[in-house]
N, C-alpha and C positions, 0 to 999 in steps of 0.2 A: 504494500500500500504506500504509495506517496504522500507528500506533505498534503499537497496539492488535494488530495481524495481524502482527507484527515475529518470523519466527521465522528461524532458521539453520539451515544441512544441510552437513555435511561428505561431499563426495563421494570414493569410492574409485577411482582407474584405475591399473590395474598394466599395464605399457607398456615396451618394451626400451629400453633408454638410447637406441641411434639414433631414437624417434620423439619423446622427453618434449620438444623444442623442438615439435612439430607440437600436441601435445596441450595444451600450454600455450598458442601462438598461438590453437589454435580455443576457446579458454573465454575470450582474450579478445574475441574475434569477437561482435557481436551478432547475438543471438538470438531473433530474434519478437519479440515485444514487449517491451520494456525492464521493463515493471510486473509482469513474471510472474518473473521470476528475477534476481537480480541478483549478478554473481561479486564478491566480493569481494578474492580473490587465492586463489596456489596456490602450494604447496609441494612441491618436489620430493626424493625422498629416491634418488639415482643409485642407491646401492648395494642398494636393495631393488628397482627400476624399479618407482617408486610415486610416483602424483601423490596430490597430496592437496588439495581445492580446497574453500573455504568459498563459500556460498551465501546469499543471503537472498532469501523468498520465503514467500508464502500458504501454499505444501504442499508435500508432495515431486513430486508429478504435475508442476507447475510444473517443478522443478528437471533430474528426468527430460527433459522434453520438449527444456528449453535445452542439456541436454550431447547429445542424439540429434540438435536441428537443427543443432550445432554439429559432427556427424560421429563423436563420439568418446564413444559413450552410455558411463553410469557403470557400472561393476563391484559398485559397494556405495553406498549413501545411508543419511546417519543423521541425524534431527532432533539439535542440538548447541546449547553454549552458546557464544558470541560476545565474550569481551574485551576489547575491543580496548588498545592500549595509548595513550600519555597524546600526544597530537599535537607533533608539534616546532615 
């Protein structure tokens, strides 16, 4: 992926507190091919049973396919902007 092609997707999965360890595990699992989606991390919110996982990748179809090979297909996808904060 290029700079250029550089976009972000915040994915939704709402998920009962007993499985948000399993749904976290399978977004870190790879997925097809490494150049088609890449997880950046995920954030869990227990009290809502809400995962919340950023993504970088060409398109959402990309994005789609990696959380479906990974078992645990998205709830919501939204092209996002990306951050990040200053490296320690």
């Amino acid at each position: 992926m290029t700079a250029s092609s550089r976009r972000y997707f915040l994915v939704e999965q709402y998920v009962p507190d007993a499985e948000v360890r399993s749904v976290v595990a399978a977004m870190h699992r790879p997925a097809g091919s490494t150049d088609d989606a890449r997880h950046i991390g995920t954030v869990v919110i227990a009290a809502e049973e809400t995962c919340l996982s950023v993504f970088e990748a060409a398109d959402v179809r990309a994005v789609a396919a990696a959380t479906e090979a990974a078992g645990r297909p998205a709830d919501r996808i939204v092209e996002a902007e990306w951050f990040p904060g200053p490296s320690a």
